[in-house]
VOBA-1610 file (N, C-alpha, C; in pm, whole numbers, padded with zeros to 5 digits, always signed):
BEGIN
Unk-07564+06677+04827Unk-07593+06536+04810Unk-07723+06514+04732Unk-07827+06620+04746Unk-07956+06540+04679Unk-07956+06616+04595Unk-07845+06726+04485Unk-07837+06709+04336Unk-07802+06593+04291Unk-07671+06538+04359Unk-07627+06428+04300Unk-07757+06286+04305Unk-07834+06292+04359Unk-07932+06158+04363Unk-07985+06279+04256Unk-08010+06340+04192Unk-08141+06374+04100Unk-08034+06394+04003Unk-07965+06389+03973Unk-07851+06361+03857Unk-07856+06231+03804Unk-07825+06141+03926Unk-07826+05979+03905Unk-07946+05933+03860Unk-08030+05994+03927Unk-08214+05971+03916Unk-08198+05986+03695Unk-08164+06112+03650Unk-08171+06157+03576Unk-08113+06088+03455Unk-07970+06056+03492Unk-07882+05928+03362Unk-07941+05846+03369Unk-07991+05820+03476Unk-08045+05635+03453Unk-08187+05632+03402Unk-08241+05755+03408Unk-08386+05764+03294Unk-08351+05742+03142Unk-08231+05863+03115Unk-08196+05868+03027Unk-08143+05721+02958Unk-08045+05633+03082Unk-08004+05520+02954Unk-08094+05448+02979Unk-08214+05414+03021Unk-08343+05333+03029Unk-08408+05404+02927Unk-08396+05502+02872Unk-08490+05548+02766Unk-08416+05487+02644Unk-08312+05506+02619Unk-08226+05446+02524Unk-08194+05327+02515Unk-08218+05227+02596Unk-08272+05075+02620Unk-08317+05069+02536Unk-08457+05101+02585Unk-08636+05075+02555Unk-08597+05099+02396Unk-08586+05246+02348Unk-08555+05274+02198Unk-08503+05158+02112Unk-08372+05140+02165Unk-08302+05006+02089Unk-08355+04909+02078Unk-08434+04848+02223Unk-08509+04723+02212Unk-08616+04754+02114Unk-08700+04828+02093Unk-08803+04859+01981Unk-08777+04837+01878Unk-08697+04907+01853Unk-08596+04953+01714Unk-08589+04806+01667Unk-08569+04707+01779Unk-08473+04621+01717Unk-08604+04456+01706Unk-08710+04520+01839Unk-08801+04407+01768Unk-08883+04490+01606Unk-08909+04595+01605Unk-08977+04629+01466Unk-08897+04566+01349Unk-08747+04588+01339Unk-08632+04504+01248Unk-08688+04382+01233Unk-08685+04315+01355Unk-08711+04116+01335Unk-08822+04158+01282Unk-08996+04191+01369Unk-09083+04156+01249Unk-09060+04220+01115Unk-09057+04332+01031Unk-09025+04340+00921Unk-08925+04211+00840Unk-08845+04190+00901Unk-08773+04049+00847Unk-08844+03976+00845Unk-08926+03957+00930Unk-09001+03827+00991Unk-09147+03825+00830Unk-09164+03951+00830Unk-09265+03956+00767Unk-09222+03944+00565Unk-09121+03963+00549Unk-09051+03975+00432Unk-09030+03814+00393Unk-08934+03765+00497Unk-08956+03646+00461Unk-09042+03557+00430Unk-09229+03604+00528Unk-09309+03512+00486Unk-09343+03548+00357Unk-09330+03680+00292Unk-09359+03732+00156Unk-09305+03636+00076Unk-09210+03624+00044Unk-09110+03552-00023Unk-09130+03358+00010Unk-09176+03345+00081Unk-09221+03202+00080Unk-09344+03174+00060Unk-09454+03287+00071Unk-09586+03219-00006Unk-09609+03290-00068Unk-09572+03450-00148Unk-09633+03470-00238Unk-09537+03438-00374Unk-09456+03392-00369Unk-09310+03374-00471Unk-09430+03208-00534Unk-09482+03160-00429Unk-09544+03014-00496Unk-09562+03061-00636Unk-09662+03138-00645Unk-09744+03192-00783Unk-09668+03306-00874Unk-09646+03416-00843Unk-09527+03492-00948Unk-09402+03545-00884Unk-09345+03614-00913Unk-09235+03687-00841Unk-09263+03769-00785Unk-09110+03765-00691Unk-09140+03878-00538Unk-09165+04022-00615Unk-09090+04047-00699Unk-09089+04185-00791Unk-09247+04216-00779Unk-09301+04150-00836Unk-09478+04178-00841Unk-09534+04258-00756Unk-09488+04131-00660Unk-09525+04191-00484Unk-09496+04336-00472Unk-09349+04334-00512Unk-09263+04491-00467Unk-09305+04560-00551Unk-09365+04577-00638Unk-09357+04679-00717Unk-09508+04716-00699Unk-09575+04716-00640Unk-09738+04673-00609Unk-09727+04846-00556Unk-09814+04942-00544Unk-09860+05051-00486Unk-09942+04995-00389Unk-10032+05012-00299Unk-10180+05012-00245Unk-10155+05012-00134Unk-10261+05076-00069Unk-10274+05082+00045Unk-10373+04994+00147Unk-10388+05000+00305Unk-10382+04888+00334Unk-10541+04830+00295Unk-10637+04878+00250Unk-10752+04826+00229Unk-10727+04753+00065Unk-10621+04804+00042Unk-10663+04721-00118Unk-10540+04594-00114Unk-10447+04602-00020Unk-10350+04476+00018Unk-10462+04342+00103Unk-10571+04410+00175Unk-10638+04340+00240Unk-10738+04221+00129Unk-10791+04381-00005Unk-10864+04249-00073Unk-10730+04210-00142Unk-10682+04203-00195Unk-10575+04124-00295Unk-10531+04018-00203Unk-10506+04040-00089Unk-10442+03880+00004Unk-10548+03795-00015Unk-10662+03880+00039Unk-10794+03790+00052Unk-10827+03695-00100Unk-10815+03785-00228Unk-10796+03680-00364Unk-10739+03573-00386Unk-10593+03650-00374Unk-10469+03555-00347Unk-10472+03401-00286Unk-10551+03449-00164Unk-10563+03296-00078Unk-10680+03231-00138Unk-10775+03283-00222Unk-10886+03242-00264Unk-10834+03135-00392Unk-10700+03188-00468Unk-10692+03142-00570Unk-10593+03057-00531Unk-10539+02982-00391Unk-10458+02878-00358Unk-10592+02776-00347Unk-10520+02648-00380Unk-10619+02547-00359Unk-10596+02470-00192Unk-10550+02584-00102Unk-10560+02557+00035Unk-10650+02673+00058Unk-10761+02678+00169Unk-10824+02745+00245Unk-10746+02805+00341Unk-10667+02753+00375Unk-10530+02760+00495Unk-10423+02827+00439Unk-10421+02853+00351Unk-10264+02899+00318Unk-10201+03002+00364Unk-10261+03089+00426Unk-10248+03181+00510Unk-10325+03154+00656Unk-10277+03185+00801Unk-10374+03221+00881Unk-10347+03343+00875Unk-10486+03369+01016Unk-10495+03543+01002Unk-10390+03614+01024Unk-10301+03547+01165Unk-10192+03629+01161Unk-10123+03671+01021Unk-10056+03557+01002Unk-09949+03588+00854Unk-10025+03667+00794Unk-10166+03691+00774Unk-10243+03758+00644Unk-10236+03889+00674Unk-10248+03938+00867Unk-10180+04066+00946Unk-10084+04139+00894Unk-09967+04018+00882Unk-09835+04052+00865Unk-09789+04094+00769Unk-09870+03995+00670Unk-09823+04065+00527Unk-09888+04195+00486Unk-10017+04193+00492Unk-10123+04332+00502Unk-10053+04419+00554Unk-09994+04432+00686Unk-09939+04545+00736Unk-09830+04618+00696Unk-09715+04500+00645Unk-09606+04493+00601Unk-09585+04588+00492Unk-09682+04556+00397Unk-09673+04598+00239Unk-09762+04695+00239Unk-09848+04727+00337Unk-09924+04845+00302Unk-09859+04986+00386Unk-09777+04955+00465Unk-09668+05028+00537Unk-09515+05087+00426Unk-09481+05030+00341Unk-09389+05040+00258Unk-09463+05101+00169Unk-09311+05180+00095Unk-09370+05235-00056Unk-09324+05151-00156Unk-09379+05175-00248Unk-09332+05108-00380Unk-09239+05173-00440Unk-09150+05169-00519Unk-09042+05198-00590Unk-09128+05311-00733Unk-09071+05448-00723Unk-09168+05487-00836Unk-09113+05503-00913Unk-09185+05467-01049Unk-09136+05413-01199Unk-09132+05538-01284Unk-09015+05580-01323Unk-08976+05713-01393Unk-09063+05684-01559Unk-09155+05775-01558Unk-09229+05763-01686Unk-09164+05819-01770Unk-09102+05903-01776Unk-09012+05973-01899Unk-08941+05888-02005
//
């Protein structure tokens, strides 16, 4: 009898571990969406998303370029910090697409 409770003990770690995984999995999905979309609604104002995407840098140089970026909206606001988080994190987490020089 008390293999079988440390068996049971044992699946039910297991599909609680595989929960947890999925649920992660699946909030990191929404914010990345979450964060794509705000890409595409405030930085599309001024040039194309391509720009954005095709951008290299990492996260200290996404930090000053947002920081420009919002400098050169004629809102002070156009970002709060979060969104400025989001996008910073977003794009400095991704790679850029690399451009075959040949």
């Amino acid at each position: 009898m008390k293999q079988q409770k440390t068996f049971s003990c044992w699946s039910g770690c297991i599909v609680f571990g595989f929960a947890l995984i999925v649920a992660v999995s699946s909030f990191a999905e929404n914010k990345k969406e979450a964060a794509k979309a705000l890409i595409e609604k405030k930085c599309t104002v001024c040039h194309s998303i391509d720009r954005v995407y095709e951008a290299n840098k990492n996260h200290v140089e996404w930090e000053q370029t947002v920081k420009k970026m919002v400098g050169y909206s004629d809102q002070m606001n156009f970002l709060n910090q979060k969104e400025k988080e989001t996008i910073i994190e977003f794009l400095a987490q991704r790679k850029a697409p690399q451009v075959d020089t040949e």
